[in-house]
Backbone as a printed PyTorch tensor [residue, N CA C, xyz], in Angstrom:
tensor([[[ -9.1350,  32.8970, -18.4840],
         [ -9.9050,  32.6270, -17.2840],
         [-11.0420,  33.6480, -17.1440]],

        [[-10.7030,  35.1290, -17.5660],
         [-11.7910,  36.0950, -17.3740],
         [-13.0960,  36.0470, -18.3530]],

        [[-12.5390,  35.2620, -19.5170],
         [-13.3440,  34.5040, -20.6310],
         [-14.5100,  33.4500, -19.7990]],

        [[-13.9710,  32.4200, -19.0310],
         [-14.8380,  31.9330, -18.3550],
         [-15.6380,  32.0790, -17.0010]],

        [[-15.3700,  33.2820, -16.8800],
         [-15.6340,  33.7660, -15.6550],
         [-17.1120,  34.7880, -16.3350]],

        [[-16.8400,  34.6460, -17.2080],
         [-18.5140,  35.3390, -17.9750],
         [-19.5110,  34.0020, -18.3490]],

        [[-19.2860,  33.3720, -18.0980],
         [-20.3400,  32.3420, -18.3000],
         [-20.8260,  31.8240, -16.6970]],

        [[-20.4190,  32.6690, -15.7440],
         [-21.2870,  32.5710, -14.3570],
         [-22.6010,  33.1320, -14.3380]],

        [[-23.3730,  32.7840, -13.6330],
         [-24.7320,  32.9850, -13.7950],
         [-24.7990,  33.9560, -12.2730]],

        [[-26.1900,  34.6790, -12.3310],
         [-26.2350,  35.7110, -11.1500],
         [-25.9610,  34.7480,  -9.7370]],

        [[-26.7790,  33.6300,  -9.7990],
         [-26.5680,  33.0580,  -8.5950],
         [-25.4820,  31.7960,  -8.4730]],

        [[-24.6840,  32.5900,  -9.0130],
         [-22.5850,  31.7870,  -9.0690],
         [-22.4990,  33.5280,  -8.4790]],

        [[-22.5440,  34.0310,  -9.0140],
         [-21.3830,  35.2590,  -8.5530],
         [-21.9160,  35.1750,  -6.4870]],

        [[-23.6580,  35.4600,  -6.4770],
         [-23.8700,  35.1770,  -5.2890],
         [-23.1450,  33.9270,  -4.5840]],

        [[-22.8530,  33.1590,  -4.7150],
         [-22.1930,  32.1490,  -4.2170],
         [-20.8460,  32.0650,  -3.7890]],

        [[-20.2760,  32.7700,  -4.3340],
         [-18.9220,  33.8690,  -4.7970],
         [-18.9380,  34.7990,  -3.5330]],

        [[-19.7900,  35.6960,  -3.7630],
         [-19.8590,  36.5830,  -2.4060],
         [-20.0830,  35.6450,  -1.2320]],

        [[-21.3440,  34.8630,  -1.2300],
         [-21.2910,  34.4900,   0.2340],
         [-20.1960,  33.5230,   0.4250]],

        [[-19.3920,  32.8690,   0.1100],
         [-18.3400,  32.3370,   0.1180],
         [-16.5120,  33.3720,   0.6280]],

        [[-17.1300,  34.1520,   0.0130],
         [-15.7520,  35.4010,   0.4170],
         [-16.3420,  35.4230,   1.8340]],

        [[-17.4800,  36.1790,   1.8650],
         [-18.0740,  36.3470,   3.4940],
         [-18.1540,  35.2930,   4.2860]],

        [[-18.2530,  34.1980,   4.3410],
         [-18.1980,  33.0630,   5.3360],
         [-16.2810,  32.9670,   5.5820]],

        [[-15.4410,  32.9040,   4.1070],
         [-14.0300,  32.9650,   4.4790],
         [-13.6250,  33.7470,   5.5570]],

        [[-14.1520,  35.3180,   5.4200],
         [-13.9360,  36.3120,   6.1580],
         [-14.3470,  36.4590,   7.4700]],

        [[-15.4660,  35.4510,   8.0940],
         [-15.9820,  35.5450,   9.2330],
         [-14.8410,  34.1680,  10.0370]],

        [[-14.8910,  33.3190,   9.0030],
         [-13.8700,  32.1200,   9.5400],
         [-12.1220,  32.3400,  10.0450]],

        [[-12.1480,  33.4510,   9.0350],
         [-10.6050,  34.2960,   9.1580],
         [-10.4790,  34.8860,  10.5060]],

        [[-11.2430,  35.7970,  10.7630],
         [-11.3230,  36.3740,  11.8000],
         [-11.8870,  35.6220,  13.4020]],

        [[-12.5360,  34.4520,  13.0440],
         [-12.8930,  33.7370,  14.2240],
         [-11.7320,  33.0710,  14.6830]],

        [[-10.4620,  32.6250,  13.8500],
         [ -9.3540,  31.9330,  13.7050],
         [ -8.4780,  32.7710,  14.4550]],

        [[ -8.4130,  34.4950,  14.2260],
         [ -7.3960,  34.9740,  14.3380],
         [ -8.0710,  35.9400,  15.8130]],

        [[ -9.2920,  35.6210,  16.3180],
         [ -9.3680,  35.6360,  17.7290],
         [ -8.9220,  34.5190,  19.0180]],

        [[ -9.0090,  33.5880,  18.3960],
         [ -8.3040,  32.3020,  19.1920],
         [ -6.9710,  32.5750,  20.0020]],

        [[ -6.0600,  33.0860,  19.2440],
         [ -4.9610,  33.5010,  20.2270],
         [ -4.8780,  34.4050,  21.1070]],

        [[ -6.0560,  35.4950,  21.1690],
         [ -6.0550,  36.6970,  21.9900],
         [ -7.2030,  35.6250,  23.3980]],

        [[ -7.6990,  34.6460,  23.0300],
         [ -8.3920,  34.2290,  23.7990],
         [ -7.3400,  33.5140,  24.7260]],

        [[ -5.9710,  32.7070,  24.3340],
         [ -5.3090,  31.4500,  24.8290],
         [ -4.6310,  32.7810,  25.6490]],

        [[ -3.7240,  34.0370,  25.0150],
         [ -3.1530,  34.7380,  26.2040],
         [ -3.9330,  35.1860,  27.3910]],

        [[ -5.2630,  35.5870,  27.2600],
         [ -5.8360,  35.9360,  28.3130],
         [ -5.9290,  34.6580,  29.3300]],

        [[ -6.6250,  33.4420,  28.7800],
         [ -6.6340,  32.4920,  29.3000],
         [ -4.8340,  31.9490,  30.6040]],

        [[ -3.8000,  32.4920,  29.7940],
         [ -2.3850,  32.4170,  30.7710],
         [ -2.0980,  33.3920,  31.2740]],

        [[ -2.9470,  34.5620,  31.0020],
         [ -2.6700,  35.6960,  31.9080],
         [ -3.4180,  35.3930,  33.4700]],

        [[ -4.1480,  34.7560,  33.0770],
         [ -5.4980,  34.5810,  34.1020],
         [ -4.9350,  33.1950,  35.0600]],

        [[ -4.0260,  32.4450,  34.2540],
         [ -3.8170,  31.6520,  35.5900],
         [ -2.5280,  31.6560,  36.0160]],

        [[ -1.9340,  32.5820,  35.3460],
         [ -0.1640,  32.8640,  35.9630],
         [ -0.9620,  34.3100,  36.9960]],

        [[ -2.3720,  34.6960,  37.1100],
         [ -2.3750,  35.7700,  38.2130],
         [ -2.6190,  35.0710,  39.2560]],

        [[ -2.5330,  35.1370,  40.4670],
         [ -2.2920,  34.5360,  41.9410],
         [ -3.7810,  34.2240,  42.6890]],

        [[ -5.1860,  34.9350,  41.9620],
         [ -6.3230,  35.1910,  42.5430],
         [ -6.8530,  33.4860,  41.9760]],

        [[ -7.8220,  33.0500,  43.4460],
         [ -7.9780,  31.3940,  43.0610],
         [ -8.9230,  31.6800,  42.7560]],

        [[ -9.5300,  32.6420,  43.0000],
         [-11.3700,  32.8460,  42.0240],
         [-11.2580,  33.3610,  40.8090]],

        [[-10.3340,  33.2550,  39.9060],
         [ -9.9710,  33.1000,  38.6530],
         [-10.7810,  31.8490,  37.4050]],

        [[-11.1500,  31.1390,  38.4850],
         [-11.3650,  29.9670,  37.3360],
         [-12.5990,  30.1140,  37.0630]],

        [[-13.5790,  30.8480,  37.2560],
         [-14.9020,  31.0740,  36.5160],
         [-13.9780,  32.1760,  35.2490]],

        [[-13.3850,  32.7670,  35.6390],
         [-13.0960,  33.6570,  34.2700],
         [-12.3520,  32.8590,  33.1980]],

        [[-11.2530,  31.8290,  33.6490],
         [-10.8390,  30.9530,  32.7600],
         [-11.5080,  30.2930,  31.8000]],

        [[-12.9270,  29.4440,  33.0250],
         [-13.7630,  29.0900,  31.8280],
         [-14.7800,  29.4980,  30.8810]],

        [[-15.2330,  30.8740,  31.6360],
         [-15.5840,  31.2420,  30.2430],
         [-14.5910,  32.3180,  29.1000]],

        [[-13.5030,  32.4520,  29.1910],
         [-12.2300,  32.3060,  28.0980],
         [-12.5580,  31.6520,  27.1120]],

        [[-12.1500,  30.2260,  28.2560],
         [-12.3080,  29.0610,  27.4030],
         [-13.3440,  28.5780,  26.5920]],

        [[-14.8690,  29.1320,  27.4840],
         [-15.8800,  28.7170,  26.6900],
         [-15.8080,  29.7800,  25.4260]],

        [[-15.3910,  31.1610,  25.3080],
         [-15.3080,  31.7430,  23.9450],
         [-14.0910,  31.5500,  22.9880]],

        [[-13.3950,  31.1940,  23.4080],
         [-12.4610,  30.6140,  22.4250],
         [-12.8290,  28.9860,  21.9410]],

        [[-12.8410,  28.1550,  22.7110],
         [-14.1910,  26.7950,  21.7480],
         [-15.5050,  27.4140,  20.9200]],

        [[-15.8510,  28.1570,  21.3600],
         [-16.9460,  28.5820,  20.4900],
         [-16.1900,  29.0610,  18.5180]],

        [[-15.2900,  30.0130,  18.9590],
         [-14.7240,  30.4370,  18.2110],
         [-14.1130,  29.6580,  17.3020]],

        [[-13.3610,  27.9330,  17.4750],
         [-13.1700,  27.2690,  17.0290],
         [-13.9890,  27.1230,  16.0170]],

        [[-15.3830,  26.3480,  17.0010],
         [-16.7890,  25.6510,  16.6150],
         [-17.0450,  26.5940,  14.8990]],

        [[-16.7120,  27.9290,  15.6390],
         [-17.7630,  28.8130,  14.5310],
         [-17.1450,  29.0240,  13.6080]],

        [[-15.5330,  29.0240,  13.6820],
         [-14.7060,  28.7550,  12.1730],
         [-14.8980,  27.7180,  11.3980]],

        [[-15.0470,  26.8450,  12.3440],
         [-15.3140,  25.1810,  11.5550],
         [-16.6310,  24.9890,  11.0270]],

        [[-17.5460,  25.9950,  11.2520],
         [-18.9910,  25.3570,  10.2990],
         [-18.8690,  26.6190,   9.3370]],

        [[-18.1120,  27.7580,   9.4060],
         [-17.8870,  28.5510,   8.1760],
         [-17.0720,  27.9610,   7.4270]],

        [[-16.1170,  27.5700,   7.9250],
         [-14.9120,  26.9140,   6.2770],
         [-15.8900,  25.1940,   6.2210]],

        [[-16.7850,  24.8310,   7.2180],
         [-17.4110,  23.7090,   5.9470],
         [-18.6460,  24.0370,   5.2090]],

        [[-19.1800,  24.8770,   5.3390],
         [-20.4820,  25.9090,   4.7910],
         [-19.4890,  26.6660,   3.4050]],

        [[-18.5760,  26.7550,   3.6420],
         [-17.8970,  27.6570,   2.5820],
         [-17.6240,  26.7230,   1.0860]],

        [[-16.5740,  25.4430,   2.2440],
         [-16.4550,  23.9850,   1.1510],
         [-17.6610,  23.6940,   0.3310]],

        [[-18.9440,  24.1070,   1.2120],
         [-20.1590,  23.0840,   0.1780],
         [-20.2710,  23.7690,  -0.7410]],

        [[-20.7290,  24.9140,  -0.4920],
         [-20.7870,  25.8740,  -1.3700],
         [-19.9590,  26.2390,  -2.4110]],

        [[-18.6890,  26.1060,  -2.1440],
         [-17.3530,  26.2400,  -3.1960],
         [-17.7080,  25.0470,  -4.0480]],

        [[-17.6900,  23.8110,  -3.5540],
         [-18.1110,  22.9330,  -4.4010],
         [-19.5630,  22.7410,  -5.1550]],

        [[-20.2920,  23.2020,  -4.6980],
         [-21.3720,  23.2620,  -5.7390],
         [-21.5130,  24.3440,  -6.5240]],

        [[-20.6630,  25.4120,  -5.9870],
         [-20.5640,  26.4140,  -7.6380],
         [-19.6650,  25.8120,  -8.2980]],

        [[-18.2950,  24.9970,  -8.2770],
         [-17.4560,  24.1480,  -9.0320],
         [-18.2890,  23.3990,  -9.8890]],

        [[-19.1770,  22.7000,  -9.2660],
         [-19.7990,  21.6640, -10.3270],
         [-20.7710,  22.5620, -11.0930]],

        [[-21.6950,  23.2460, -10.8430],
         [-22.2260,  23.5810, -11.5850],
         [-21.8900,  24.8850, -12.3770]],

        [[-20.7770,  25.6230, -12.2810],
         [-19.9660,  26.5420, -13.6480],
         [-19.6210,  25.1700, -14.3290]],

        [[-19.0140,  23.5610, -14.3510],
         [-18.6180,  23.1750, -14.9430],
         [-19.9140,  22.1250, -15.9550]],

        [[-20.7760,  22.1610, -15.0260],
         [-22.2120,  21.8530, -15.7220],
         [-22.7510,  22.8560, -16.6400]],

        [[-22.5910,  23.6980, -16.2230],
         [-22.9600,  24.9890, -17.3300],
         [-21.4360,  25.4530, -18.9860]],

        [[-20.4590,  24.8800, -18.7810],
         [-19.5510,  24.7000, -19.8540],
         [-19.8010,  23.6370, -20.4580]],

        [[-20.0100,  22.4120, -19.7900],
         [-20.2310,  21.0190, -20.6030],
         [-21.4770,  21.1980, -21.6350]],

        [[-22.2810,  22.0340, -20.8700],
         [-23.4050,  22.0810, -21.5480],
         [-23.3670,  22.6810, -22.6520]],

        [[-22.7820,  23.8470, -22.9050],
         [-22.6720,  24.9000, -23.8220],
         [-21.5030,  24.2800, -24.9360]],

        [[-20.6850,  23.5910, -24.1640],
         [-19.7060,  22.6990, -25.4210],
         [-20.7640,  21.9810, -26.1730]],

        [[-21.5080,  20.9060, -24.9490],
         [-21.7960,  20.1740, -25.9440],
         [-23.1270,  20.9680, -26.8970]],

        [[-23.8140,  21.4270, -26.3960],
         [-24.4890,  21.9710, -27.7950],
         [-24.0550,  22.7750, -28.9670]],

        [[-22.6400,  23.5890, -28.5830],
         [-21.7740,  23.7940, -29.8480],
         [-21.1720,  22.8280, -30.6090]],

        [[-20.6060,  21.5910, -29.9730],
         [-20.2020,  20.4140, -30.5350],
         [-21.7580,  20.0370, -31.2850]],

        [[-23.0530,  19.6940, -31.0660],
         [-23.6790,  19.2960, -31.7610],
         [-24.6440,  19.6350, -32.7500]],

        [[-24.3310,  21.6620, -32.8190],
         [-24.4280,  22.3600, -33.6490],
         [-23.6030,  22.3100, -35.2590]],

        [[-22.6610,  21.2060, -35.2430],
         [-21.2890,  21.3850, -36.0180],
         [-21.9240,  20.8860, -37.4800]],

        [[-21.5540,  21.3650, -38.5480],
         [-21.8190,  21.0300, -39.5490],
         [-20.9810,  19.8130, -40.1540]],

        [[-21.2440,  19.7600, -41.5890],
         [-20.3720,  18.1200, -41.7430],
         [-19.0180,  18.8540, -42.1410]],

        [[-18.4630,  20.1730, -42.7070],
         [-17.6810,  20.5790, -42.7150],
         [-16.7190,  21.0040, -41.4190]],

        [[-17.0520,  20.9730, -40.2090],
         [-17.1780,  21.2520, -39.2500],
         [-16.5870,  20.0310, -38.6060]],

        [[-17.0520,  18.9320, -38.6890],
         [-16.8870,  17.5870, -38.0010],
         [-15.7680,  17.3950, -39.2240]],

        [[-15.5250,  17.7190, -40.2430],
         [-14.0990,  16.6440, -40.5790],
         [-12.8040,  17.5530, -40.1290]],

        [[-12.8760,  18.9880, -39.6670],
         [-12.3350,  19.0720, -39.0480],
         [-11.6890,  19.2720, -37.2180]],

        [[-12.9030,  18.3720, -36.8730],
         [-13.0320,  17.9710, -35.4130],
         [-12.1950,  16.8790, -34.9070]],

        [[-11.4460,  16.7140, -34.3940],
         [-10.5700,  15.8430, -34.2280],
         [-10.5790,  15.3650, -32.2770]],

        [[-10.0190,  14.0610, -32.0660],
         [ -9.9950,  13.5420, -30.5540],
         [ -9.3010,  14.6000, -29.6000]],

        [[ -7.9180,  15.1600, -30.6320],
         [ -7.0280,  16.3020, -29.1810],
         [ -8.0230,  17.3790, -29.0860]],

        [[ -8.8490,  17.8190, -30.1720],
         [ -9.7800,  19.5140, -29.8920],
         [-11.0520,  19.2640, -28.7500]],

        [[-11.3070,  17.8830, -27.9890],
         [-11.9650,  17.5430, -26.9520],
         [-10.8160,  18.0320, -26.0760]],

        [[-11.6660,  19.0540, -25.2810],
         [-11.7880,  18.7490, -23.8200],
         [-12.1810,  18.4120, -22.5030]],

        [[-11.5980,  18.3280, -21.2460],
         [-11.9150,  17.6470, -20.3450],
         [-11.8140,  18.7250, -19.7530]],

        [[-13.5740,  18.6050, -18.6260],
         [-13.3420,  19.7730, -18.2010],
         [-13.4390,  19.7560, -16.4740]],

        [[-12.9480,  18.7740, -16.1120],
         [-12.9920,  18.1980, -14.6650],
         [-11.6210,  18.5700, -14.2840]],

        [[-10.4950,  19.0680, -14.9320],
         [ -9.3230,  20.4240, -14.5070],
         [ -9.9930,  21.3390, -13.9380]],

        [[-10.8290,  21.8350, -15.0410],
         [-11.5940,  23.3450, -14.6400],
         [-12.5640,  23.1000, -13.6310]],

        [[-12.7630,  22.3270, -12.7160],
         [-13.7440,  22.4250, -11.9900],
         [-12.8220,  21.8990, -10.7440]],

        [[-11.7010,  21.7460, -10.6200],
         [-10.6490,  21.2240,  -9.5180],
         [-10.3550,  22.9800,  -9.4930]],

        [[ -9.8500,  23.4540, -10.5290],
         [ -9.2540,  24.7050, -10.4560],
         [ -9.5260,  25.1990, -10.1530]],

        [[-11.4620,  25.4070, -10.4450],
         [-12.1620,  26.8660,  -9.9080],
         [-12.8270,  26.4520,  -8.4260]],

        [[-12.9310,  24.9190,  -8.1420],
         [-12.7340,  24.5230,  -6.6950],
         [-11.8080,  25.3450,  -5.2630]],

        [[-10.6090,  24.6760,  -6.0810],
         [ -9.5520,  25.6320,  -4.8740],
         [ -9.0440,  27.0140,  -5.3720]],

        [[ -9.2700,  27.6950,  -6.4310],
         [ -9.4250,  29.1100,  -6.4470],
         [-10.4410,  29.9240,  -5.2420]],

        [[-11.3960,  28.9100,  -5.3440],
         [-12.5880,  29.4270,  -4.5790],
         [-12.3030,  29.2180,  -3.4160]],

        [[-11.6690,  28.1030,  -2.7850],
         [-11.3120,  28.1050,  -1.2370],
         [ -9.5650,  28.6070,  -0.5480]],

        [[ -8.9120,  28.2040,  -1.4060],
         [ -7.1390,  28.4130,  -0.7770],
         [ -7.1560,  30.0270,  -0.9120]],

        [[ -7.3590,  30.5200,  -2.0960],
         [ -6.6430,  31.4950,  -2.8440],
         [ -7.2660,  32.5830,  -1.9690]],

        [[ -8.7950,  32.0990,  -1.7220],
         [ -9.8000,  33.4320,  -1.1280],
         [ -9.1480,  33.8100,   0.6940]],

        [[ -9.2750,  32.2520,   1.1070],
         [ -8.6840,  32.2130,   2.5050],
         [ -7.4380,  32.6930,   2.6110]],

        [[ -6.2570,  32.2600,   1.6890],
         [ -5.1600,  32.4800,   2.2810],
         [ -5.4240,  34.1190,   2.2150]],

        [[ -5.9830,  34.7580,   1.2610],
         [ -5.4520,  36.3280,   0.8990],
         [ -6.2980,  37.3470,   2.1580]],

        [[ -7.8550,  36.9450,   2.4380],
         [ -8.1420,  37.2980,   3.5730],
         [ -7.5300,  37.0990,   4.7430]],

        [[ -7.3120,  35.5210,   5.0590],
         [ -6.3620,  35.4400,   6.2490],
         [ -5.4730,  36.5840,   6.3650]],

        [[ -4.3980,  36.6240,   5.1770],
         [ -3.4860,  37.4760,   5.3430],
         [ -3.6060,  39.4720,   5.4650]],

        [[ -4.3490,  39.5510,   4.6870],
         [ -4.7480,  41.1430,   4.8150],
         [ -5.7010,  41.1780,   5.8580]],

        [[ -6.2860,  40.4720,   6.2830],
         [ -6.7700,  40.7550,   8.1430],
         [ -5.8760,  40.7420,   9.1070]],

        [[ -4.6690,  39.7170,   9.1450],
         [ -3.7650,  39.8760,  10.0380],
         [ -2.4400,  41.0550,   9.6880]],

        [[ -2.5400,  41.4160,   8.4330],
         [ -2.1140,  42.6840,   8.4800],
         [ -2.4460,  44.2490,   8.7940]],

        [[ -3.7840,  44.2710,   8.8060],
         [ -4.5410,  45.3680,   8.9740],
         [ -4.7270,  45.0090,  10.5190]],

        [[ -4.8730,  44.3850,  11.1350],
         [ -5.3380,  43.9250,  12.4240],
         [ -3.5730,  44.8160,  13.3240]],

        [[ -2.4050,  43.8560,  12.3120],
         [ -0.8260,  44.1790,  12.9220],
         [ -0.6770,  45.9740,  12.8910]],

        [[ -1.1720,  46.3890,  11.6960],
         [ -0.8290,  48.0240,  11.6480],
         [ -1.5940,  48.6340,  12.3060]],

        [[ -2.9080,  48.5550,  12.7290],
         [ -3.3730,  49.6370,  13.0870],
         [ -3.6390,  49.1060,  14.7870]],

        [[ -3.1490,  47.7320,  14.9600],
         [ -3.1860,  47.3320,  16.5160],
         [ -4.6150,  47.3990,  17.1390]],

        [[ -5.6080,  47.5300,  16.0370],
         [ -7.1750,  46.7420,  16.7200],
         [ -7.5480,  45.9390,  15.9140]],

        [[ -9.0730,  45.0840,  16.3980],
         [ -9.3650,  43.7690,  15.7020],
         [-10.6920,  45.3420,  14.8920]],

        [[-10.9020,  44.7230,  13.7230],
         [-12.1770,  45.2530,  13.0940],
         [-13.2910,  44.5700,  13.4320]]])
């Protein structure tokens, strides 16, 4: 995998980064939502009836917060997917001009199984790029967030 991970081009790795960074802003917009819903029941289990301007804007920053996770993890998707296709546009390519570099010694020993298909590798480096990045940020933000008991 680290083999193909050298055939990224400068603006794949950029894509890479801003993709970690949109995960990381989406992570953390996610994992403010619940500090928003307790305040929000602190605020109406308190007895004061002029409470409900503070409720709604709670409420209006925790919808926001939603909103703003949801156009980072789909800003993240596009992006994940168009570095998917095109690392796998950039292998097809390089196969096939090694495949059509091949000499005639070369081609009799080329055979149908030594083809590959490379639409695995572009599913793979798909959700590498989105599960693997999210789940591991998700998780080491809500651990660093649990030990040291502030948000960063």
């Amino acid at each position: 995998m680290i083999k193909l991970f050298k055939n990224f081009t400068i603006k794949e790795w950029l894509i890479v980064l801003m993709c970690i960074a949109l995960t990381y802003v989406n992570v953390t917009l996610e994992l403010k939502i619940p500090d928003y819903m307790s305040e929000i029941t602190t605020l109406i289990q308190s007895s004061s009836n002029t409470m409900n301007h503070d409720i709604l804007i709670q409420g209006m920053w925790m919808t926001l917060c939603a909103f703003g996770s949801f156009v980072c993890a789909g800003i993240s998707v596009y992006f994940a997917a168009k570095l998917s296709s095109s690392f796998s546009l950039n292998i097809r390519s390089k196969i096939f001009n090694k495949v059509e570099n091949f000499g005639i010694e070369e081609m009799k020993k080329f055979s149908t199984p030594s083809l590959i298909t490379i639409q695995p590798l572009f599913f793979i480096n798909f959700l590498f790029t989105n599960s693997v990045f999210f789940c591991k940020i998700y998780w080491n933000t809500n651990v660093i967030w649990r030990i040291y008991g502030t948000k960063v």
